[in-house]
mmCIF file of the N, C-alpha and C atoms, coordinates in Angstrom:
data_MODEL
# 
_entry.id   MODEL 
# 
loop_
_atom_site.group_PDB 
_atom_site.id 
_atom_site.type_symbol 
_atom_site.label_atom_id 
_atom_site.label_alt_id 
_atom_site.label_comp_id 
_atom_site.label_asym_id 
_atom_site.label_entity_id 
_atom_site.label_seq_id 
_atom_site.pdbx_PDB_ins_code 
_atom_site.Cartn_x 
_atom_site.Cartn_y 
_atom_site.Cartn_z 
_atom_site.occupancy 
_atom_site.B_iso_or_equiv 
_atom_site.pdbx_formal_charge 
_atom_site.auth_seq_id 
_atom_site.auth_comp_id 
_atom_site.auth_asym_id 
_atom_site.auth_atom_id 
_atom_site.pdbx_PDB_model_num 
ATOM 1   N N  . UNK A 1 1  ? 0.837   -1.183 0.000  1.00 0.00 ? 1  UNK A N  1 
ATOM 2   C CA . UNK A 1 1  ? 0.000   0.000  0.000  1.00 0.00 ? 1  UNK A CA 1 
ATOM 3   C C  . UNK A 1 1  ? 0.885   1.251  0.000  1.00 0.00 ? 1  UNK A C  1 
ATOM 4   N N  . UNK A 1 2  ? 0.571   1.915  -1.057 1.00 0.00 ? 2  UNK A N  1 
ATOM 5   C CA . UNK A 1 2  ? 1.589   3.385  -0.740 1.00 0.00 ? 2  UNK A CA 1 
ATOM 6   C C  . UNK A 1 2  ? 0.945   3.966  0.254  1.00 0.00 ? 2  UNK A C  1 
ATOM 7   N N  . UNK A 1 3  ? 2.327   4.746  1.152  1.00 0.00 ? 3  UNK A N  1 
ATOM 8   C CA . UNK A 1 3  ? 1.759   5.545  2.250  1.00 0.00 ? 3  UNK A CA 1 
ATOM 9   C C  . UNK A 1 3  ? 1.143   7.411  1.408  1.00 0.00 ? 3  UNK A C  1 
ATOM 10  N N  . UNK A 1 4  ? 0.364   7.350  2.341  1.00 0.00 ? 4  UNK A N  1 
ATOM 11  C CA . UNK A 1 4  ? -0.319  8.917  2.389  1.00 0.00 ? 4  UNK A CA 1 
ATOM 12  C C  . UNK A 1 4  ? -0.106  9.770  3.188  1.00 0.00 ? 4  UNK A C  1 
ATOM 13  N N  . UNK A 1 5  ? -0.205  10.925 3.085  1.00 0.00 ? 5  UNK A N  1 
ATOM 14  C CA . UNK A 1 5  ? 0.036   12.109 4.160  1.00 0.00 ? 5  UNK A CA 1 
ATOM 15  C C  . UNK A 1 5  ? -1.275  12.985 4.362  1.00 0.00 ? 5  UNK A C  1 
ATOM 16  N N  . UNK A 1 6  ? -1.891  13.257 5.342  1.00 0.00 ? 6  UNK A N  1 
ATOM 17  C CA . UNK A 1 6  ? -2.973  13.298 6.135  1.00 0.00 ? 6  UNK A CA 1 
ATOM 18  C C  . UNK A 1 6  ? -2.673  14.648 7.031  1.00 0.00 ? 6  UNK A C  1 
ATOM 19  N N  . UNK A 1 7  ? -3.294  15.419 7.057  1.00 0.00 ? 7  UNK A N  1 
ATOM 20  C CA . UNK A 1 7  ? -2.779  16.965 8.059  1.00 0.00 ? 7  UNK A CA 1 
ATOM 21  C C  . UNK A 1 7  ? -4.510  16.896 9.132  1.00 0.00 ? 7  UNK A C  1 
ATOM 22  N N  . UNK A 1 8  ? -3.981  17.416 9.769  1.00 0.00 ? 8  UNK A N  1 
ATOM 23  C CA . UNK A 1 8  ? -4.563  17.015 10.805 1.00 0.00 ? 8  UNK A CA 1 
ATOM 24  C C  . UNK A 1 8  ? -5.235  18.580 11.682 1.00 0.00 ? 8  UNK A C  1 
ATOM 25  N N  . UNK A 1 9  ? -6.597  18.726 11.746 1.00 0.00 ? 9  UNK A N  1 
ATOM 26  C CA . UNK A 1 9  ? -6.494  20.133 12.221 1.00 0.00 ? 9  UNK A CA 1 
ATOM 27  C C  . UNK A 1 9  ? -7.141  19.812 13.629 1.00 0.00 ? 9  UNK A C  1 
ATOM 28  N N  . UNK A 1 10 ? -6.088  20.904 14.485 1.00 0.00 ? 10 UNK A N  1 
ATOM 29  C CA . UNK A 1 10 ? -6.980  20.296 16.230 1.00 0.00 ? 10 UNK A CA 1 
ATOM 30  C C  . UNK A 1 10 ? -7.040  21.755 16.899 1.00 0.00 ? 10 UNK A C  1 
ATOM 31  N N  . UNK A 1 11 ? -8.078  21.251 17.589 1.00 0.00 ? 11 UNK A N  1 
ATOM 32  C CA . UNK A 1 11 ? -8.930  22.367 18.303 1.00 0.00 ? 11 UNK A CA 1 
ATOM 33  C C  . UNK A 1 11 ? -9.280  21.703 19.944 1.00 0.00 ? 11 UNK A C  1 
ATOM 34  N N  . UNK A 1 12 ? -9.485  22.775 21.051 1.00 0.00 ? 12 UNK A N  1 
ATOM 35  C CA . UNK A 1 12 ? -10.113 22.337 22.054 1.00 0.00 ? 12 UNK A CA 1 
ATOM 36  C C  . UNK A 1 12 ? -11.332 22.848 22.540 1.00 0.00 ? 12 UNK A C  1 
ATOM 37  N N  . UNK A 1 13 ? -11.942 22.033 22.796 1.00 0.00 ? 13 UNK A N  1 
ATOM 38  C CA . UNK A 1 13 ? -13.248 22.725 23.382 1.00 0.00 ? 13 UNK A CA 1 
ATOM 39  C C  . UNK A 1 13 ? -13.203 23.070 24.635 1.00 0.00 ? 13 UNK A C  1 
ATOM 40  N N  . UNK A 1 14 ? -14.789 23.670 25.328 1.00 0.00 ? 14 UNK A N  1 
ATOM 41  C CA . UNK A 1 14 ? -15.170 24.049 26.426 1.00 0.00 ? 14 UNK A CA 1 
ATOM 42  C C  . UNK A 1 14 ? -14.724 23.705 27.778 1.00 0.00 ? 14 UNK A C  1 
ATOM 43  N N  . UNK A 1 15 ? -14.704 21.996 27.033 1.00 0.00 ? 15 UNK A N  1 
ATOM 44  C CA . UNK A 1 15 ? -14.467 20.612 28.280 1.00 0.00 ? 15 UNK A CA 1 
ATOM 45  C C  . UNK A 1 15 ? -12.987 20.357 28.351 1.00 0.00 ? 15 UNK A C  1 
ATOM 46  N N  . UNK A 1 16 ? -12.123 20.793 27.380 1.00 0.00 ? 16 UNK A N  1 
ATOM 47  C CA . UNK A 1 16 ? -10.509 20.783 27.587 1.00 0.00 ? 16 UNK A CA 1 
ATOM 48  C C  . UNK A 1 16 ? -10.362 19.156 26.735 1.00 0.00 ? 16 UNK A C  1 
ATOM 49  N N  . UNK A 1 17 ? -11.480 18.831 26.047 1.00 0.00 ? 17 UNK A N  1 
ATOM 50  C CA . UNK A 1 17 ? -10.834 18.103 25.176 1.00 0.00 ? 17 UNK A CA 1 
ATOM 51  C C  . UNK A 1 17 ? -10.155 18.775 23.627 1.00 0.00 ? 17 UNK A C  1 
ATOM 52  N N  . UNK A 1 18 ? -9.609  17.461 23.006 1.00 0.00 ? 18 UNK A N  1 
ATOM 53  C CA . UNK A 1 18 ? -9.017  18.210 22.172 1.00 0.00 ? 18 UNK A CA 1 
ATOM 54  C C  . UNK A 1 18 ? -9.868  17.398 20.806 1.00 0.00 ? 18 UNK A C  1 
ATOM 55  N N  . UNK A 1 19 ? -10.414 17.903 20.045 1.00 0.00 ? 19 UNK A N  1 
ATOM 56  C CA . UNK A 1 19 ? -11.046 17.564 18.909 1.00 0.00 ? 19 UNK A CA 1 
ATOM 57  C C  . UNK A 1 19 ? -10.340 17.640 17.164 1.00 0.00 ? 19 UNK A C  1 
ATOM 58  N N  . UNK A 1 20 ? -9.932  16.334 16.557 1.00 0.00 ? 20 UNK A N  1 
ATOM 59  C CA . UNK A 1 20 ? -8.866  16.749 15.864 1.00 0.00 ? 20 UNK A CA 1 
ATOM 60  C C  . UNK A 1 20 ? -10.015 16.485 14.207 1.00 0.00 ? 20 UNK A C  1 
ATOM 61  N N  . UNK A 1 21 ? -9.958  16.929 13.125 1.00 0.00 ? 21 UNK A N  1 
ATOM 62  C CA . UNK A 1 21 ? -9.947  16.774 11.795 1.00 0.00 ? 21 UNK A CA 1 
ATOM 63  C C  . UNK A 1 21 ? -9.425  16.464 10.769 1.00 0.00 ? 21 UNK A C  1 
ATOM 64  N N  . UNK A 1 22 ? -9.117  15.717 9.987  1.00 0.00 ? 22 UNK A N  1 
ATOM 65  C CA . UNK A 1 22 ? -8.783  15.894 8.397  1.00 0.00 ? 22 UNK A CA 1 
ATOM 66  C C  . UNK A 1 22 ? -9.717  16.348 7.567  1.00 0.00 ? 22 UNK A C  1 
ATOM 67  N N  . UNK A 1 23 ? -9.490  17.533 7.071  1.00 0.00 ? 23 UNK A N  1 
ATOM 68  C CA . UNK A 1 23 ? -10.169 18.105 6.282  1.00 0.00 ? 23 UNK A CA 1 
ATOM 69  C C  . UNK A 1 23 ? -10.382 17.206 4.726  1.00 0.00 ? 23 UNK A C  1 
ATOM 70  N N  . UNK A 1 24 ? -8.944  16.635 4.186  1.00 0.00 ? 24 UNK A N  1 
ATOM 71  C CA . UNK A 1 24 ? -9.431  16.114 3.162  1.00 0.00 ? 24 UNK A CA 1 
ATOM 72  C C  . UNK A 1 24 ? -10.185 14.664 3.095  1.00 0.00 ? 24 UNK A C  1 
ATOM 73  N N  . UNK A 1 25 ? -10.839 14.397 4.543  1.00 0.00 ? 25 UNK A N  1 
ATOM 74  C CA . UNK A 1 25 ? -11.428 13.370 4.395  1.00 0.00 ? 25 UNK A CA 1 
ATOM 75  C C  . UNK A 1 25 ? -12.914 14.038 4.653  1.00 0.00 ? 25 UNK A C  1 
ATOM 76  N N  . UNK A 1 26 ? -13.728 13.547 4.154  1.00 0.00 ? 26 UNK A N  1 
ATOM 77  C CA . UNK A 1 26 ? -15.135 14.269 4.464  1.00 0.00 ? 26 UNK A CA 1 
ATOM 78  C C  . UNK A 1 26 ? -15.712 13.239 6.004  1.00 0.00 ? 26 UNK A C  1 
ATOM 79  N N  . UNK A 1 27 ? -15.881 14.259 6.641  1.00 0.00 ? 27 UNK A N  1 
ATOM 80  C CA . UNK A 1 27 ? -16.338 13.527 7.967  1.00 0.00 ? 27 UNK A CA 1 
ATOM 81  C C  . UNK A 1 27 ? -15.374 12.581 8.574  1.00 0.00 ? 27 UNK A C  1 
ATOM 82  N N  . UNK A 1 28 ? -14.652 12.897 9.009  1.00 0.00 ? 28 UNK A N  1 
ATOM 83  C CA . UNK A 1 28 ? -13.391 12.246 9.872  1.00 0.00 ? 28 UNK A CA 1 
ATOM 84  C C  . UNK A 1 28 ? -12.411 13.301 10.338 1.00 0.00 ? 28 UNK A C  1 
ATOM 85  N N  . UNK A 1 29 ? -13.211 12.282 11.815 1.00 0.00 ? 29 UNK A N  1 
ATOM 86  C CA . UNK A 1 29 ? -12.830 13.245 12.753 1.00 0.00 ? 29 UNK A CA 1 
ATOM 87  C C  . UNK A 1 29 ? -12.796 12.930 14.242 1.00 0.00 ? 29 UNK A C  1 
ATOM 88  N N  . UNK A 1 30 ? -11.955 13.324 15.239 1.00 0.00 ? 30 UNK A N  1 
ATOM 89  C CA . UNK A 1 30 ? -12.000 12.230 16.491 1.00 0.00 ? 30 UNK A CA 1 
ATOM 90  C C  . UNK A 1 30 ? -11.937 13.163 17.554 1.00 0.00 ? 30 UNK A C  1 
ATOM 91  N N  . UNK A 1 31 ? -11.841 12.597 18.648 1.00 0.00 ? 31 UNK A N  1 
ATOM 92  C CA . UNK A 1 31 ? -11.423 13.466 19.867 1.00 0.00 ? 31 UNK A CA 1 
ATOM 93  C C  . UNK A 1 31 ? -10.729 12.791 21.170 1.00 0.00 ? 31 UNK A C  1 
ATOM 94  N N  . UNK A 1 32 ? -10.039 13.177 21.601 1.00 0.00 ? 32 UNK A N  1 
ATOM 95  C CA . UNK A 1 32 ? -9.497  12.737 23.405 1.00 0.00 ? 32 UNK A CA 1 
ATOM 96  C C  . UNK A 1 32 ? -8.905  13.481 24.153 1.00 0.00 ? 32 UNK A C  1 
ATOM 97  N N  . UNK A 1 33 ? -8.420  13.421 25.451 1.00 0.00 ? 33 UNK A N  1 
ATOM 98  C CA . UNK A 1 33 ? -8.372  13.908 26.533 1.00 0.00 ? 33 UNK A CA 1 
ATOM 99  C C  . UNK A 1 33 ? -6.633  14.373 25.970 1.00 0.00 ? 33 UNK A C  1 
ATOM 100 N N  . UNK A 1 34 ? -5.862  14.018 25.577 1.00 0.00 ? 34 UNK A N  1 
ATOM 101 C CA . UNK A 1 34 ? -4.595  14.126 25.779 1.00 0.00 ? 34 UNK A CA 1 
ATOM 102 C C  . UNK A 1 34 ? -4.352  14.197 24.498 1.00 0.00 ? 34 UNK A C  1 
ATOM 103 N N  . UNK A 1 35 ? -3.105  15.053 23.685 1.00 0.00 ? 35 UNK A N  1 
ATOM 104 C CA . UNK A 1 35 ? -2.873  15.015 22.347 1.00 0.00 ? 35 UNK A CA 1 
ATOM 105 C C  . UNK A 1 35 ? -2.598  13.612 21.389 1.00 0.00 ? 35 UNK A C  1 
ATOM 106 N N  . UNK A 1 36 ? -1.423  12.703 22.585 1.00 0.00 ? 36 UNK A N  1 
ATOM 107 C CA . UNK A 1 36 ? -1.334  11.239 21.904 1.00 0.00 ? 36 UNK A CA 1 
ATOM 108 C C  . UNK A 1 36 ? -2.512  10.468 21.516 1.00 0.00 ? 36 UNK A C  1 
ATOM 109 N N  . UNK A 1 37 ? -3.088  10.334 22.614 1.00 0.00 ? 37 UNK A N  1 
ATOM 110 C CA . UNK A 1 37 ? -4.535  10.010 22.622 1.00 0.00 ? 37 UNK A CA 1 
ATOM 111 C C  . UNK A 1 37 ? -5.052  10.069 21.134 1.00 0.00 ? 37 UNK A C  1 
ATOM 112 N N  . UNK A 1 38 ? -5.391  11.198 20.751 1.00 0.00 ? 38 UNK A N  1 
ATOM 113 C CA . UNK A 1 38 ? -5.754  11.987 19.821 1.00 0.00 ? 38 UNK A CA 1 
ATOM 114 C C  . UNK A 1 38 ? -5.240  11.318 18.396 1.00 0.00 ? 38 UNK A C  1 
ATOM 115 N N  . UNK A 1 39 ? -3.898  11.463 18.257 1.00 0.00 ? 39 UNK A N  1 
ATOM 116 C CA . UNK A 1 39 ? -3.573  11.070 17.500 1.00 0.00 ? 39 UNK A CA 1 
ATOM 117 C C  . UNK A 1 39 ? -3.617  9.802  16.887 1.00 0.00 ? 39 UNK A C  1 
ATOM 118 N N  . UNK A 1 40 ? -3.608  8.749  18.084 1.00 0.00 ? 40 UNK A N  1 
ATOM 119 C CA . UNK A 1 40 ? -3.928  7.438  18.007 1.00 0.00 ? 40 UNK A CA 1 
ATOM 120 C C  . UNK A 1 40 ? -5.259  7.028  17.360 1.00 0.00 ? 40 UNK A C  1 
ATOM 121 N N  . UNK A 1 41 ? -6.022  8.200  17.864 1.00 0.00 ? 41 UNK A N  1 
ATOM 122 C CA . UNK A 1 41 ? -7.318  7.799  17.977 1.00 0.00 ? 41 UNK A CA 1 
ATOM 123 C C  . UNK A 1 41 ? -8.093  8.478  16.227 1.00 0.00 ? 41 UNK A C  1 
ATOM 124 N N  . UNK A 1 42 ? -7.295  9.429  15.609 1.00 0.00 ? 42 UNK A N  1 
ATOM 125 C CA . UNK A 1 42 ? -7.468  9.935  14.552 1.00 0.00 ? 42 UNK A CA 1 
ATOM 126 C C  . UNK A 1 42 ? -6.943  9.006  13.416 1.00 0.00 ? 42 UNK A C  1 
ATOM 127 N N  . UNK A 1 43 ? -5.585  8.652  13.971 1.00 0.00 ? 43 UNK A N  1 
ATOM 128 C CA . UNK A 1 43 ? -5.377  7.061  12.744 1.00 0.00 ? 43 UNK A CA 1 
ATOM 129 C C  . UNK A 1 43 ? -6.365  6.085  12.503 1.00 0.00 ? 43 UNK A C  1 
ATOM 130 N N  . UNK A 1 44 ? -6.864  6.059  13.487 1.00 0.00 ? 44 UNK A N  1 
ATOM 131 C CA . UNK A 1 44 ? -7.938  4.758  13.694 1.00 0.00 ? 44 UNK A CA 1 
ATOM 132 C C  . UNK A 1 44 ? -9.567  5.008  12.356 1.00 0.00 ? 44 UNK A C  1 
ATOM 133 N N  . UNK A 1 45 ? -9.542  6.234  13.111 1.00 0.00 ? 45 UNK A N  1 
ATOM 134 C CA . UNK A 1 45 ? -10.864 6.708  12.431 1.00 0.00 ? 45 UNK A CA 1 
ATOM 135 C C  . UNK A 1 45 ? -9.843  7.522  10.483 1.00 0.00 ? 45 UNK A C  1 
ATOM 136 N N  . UNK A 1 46 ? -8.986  7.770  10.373 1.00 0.00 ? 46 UNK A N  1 
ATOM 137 C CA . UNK A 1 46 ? -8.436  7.744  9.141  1.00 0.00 ? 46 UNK A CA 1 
ATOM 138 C C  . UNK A 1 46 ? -8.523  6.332  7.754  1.00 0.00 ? 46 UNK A C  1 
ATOM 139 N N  . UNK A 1 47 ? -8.199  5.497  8.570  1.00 0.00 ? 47 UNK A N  1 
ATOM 140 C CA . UNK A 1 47 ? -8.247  4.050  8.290  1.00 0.00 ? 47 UNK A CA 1 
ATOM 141 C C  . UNK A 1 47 ? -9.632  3.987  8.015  1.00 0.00 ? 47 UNK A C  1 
ATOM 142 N N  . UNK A 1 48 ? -10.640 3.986  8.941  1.00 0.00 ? 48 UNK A N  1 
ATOM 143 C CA . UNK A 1 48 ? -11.900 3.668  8.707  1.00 0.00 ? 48 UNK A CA 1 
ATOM 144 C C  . UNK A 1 48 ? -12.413 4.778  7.513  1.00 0.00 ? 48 UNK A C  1 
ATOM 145 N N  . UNK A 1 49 ? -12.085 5.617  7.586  1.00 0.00 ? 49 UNK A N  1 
ATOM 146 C CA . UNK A 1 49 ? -12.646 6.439  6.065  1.00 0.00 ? 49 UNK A CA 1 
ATOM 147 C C  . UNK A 1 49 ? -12.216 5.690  5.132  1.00 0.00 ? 49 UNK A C  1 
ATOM 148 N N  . UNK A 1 50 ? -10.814 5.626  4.875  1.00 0.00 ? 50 UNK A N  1 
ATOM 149 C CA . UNK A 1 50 ? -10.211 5.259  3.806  1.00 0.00 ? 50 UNK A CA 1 
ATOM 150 C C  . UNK A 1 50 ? -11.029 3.909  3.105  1.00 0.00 ? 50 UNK A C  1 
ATOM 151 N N  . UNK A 1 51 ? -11.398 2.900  3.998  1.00 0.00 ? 51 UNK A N  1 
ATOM 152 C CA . UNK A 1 51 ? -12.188 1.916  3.957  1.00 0.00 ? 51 UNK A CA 1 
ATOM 153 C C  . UNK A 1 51 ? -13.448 1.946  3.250  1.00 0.00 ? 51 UNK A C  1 
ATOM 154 N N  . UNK A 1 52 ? -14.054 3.325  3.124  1.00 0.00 ? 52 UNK A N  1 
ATOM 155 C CA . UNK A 1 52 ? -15.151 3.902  2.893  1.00 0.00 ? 52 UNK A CA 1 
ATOM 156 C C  . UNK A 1 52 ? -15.015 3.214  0.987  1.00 0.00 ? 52 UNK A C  1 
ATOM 157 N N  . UNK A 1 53 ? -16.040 2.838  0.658  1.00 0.00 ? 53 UNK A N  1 
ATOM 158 C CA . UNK A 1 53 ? -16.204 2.845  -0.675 1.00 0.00 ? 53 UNK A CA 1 
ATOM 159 C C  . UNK A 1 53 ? -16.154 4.064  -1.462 1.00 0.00 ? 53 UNK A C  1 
ATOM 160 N N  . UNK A 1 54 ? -16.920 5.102  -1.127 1.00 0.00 ? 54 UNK A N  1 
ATOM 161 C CA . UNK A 1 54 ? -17.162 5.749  -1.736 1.00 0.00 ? 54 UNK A CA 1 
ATOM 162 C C  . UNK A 1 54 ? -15.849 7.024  -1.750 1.00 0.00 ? 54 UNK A C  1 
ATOM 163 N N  . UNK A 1 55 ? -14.631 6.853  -1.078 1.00 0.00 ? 55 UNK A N  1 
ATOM 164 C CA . UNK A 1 55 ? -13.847 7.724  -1.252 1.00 0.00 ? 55 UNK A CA 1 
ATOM 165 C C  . UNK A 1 55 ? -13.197 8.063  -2.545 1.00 0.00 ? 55 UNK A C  1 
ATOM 166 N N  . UNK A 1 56 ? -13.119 9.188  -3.452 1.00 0.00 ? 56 UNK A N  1 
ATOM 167 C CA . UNK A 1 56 ? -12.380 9.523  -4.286 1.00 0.00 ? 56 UNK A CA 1 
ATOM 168 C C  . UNK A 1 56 ? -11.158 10.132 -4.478 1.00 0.00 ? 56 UNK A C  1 
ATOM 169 N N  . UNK A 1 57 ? -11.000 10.588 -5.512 1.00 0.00 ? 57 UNK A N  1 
ATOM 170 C CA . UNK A 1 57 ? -9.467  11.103 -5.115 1.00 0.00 ? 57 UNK A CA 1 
ATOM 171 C C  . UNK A 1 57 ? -9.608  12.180 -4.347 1.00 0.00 ? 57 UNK A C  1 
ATOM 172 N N  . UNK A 1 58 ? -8.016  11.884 -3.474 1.00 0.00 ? 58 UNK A N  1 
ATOM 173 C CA . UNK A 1 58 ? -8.501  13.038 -2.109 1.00 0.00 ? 58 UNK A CA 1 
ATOM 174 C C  . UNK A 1 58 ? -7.470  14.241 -2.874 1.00 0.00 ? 58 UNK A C  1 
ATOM 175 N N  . UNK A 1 59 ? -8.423  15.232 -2.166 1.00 0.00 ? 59 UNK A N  1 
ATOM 176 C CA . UNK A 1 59 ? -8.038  16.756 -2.451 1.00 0.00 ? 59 UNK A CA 1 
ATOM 177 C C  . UNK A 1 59 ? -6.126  17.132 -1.365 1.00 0.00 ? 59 UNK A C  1 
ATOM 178 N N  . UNK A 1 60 ? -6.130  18.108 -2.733 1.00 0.00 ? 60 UNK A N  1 
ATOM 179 C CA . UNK A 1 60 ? -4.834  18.562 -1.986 1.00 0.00 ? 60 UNK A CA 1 
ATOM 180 C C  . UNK A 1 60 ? -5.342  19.420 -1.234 1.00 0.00 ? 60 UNK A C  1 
ATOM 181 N N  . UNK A 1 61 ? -4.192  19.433 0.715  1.00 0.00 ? 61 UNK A N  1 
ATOM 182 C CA . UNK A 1 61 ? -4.464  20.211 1.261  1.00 0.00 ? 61 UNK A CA 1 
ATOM 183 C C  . UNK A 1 61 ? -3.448  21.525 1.488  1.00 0.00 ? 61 UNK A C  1 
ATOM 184 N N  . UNK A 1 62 ? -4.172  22.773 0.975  1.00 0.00 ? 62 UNK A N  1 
ATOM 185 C CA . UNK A 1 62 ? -3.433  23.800 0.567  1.00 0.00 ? 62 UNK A CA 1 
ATOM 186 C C  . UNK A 1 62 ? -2.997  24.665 1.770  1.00 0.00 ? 62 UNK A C  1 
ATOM 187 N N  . UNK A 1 63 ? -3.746  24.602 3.443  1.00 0.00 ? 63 UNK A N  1 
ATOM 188 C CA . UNK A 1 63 ? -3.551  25.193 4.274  1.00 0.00 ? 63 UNK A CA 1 
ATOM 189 C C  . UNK A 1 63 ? -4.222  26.149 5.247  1.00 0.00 ? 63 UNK A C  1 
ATOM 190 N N  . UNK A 1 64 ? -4.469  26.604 6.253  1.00 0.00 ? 64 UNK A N  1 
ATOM 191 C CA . UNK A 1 64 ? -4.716  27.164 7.455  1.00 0.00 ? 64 UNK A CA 1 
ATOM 192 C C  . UNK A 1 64 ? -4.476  28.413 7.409  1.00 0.00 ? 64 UNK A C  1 
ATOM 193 N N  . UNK A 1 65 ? -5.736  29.214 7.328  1.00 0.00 ? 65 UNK A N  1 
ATOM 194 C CA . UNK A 1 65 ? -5.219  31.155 7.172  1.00 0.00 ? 65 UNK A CA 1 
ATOM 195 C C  . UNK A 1 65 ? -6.148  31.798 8.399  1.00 0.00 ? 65 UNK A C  1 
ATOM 196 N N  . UNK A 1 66 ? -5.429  32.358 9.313  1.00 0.00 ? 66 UNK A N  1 
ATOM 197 C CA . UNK A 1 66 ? -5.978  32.776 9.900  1.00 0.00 ? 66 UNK A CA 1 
ATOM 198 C C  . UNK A 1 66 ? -6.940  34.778 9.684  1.00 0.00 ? 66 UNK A C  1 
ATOM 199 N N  . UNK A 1 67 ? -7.915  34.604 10.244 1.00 0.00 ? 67 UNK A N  1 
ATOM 200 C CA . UNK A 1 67 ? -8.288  35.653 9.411  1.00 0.00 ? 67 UNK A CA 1 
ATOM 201 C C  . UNK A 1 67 ? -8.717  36.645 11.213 1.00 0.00 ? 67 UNK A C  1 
ATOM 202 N N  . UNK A 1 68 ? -8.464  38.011 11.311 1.00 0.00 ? 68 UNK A N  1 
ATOM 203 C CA . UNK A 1 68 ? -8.894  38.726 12.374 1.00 0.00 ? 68 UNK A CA 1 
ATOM 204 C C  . UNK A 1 68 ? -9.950  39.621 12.143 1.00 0.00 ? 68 UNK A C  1 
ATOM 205 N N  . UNK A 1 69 ? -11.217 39.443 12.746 1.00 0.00 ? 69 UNK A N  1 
ATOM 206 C CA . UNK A 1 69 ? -12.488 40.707 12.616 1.00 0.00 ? 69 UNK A CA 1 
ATOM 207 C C  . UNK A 1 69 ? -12.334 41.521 13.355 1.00 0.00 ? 69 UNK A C  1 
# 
């Protein structure tokens, strides 16, 4: 299997968890208490997309802009 590269966007909420994303997967997405955690736990659910039938070619991810109002 060729390997892939996967970016990963994380955020914390209210509760001090940390909630992570791949954007170029549609709907995948995880959360846990601790960053490793997280990460572990985002491979897992990465895998399970990928699994997905219906995945196509995945989009390039171009990046994170922060914007100030």
């Amino acid at each position: 299997m060729n390997r892939q590269e996967f970016f990963v966007v994380i955020e914390r909420d209210e509760d001090g968890f940390y909630i992570g994303e791949v954007p170029q997967l549609r709907a995948c997405y995880s959360q846990a208490r601790t960053l490793d955690e997280l990460m572990h736990n985002i491979r897992e659910a990465i895998e399970l997309c990928l699994e997905d039938e219906e995945v196509g070619p995945i989009p390039e991810f171009v990046g994170v802009q922060r914007i100030e109002l």
